[in-house]
DOKESE-939690 format. One line per field, with one value per residue (C-alpha): residue number from 1; residue in three letters; z negated, y negated, x. Coordinates in nm, 2 decimals. Example, Ala and Ser with C-alpha at 12.3 -4.5 7.8 and 13.67 -1.06 7.14 Angstrom:
resi = [1 / 2]
resn = [ALA / SER]
w = [-0.78 / -0.71]
v = [0.45 / 0.11]
u = [1.23 / 1.37]
END
This chain:
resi = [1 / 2 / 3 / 4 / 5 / 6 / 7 / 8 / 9 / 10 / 11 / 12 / 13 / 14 / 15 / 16 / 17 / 18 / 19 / 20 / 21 / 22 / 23 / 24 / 25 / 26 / 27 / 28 / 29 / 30 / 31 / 32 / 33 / 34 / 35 / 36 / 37 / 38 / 39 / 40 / 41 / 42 / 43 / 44 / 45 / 46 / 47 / 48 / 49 / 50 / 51 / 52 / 53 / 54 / 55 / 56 / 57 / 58 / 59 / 60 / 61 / 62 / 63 / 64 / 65 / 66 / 67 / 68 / 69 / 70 / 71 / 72 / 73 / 74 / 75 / 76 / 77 / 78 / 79 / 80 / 81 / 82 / 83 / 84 / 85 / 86 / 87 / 88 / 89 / 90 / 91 / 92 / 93 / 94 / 95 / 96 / 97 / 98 / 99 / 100 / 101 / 102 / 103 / 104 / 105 / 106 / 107 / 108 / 109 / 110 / 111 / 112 / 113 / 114 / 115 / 116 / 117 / 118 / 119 / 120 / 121 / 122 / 123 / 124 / 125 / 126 / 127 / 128 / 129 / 130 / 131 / 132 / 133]
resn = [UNK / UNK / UNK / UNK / UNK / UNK / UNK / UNK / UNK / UNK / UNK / UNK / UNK / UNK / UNK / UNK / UNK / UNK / UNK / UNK / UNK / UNK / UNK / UNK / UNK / UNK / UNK / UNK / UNK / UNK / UNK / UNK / UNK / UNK / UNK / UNK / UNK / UNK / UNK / UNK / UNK / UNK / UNK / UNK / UNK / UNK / UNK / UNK / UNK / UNK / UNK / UNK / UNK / UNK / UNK / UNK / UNK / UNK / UNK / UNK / UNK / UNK / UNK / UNK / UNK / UNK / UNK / UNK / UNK / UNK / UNK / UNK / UNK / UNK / UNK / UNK / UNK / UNK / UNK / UNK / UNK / UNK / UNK / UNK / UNK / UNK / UNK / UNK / UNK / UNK / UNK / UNK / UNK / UNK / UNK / UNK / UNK / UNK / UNK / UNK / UNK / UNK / UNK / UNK / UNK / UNK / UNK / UNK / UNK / UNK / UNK / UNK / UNK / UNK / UNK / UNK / UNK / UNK / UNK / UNK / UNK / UNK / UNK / UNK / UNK / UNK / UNK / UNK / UNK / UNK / UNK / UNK / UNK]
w = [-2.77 / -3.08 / -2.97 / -2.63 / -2.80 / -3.00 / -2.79 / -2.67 / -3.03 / -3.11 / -2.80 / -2.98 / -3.25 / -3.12 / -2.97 / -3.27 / -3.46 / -3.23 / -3.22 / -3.56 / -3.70 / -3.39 / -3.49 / -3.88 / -3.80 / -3.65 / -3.82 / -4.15 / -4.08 / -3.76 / -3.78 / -3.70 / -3.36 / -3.30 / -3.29 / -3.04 / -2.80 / -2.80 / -2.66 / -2.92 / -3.14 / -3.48 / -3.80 / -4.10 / -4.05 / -4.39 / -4.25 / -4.02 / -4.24 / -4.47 / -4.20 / -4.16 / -4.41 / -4.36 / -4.00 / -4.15 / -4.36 / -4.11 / -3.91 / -4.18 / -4.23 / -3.90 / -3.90 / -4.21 / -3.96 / -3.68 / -3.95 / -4.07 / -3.85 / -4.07 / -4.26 / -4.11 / -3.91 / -4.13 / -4.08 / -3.68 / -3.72 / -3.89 / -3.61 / -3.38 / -3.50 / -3.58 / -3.25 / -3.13 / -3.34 / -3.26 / -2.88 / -2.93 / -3.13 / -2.90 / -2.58 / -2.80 / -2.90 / -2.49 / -2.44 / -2.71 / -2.83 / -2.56 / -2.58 / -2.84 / -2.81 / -2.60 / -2.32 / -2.27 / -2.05 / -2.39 / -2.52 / -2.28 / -2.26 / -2.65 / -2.54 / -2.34 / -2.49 / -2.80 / -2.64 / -2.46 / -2.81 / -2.93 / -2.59 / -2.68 / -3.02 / -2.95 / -2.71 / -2.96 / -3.28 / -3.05 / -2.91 / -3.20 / -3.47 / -3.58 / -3.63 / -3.81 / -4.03]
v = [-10.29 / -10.09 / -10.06 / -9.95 / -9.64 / -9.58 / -9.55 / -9.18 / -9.07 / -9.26 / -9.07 / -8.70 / -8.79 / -8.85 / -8.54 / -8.34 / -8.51 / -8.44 / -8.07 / -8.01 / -8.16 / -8.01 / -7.57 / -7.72 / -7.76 / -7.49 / -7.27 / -7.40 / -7.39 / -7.16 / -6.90 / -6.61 / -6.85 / -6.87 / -6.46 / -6.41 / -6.64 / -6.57 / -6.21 / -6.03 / -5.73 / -5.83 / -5.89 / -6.03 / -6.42 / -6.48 / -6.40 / -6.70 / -6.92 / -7.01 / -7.19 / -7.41 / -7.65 / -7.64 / -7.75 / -8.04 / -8.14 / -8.13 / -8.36 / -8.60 / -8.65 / -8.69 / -8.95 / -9.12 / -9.09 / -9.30 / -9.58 / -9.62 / -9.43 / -9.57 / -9.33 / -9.02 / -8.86 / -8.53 / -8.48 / -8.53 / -8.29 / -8.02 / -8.12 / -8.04 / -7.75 / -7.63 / -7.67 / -7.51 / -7.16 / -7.17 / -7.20 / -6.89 / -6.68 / -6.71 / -6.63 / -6.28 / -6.21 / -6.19 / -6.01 / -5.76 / -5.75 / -5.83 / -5.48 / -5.62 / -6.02 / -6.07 / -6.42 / -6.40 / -6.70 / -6.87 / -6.78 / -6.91 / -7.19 / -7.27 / -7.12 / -7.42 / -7.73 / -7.63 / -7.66 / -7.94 / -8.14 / -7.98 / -8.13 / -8.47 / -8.49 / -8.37 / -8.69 / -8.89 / -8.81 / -8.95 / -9.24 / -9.35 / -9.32 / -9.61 / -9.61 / -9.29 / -9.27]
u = [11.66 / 11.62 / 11.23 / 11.28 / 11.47 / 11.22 / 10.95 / 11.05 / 11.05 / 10.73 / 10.53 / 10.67 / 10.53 / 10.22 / 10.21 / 10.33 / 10.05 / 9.82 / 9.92 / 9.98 / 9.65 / 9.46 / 9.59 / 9.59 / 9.19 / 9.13 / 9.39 / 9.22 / 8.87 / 8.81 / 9.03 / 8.79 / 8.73 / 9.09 / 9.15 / 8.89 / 8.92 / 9.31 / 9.21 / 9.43 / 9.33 / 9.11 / 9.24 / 9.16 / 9.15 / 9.31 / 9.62 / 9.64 / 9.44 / 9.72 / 9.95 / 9.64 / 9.70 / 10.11 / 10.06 / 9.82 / 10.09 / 10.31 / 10.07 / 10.05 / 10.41 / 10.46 / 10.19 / 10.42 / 10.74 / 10.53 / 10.46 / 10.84 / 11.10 / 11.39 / 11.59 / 11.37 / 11.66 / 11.64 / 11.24 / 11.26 / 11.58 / 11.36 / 11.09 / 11.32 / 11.46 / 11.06 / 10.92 / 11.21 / 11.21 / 10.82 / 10.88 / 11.14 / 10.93 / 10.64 / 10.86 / 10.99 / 10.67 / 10.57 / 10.89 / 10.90 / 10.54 / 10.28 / 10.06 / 9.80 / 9.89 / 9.58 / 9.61 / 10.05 / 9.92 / 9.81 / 10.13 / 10.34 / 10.23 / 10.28 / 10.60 / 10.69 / 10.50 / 10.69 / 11.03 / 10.97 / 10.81 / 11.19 / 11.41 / 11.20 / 11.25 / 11.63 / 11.65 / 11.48 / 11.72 / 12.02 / 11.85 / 11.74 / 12.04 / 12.08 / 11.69 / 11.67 / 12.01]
END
């Protein structure tokens, strides 16, 4: 039974991983790439490149979740609550500051894949409580 809860919280963290090792990459490592082909105004790539190596380790401890769930509860709750502020902050930011952003489509759509990895792993923290505390 336990298993069959977990499975929900065991497919968001594979696509947390996924997404947080994927923008840790390039975030890292391709920054300059990542400004243009997001259509927004140059800058200086340093000022992305440091969030590379957070969303790698944020990747990596998810991966460490995956292989033992038990006792996790508070790292899916900051999950949660990460994905979450991330899917708000990119919804403002086509709101209140879309003249230089470049794609809003881009945005957007971070917008939502963020909030639903949030709703999942929201789903997941009380499916899986006896799992995770």
């Amino acid at each position: 039974m336990a298993e069959k809860k977990n499975r929900l919280l065991k497919i968001t963290l594979v696509l947390f991983t996924i997404s947080a090792l994927g923008y840790g990459i390039v975030y890292l490592f391709f920054p300059e790439w990542e400004i243009r082909s997001s259509g927004s105004v140059e800058f200086p790539a340093g000022w992305i490149r440091f969030i590379g190596p957070v969303f790698i380790a944020l990747g990596i401890g998810s991966i460490m979740v995956l292989r033992n769930p038990s006792k996790q509860g508070i790292i899916i709750t900051v999950f949660c609550l990460g994905t979450f502020l991330q899917g708000l902050t990119f919804i403002y930011t086509v709101l209140f500051e879309y003249e230089e952003m470049g794609d809003i489509w881009r945005t957007l759509i971070g917008a939502f894949y963020l909030l639903i990895l949030s709703v999942l792993f929201f789903i997941s923290l009380k499916k899986s409580k006896e799992i995770l505390w």
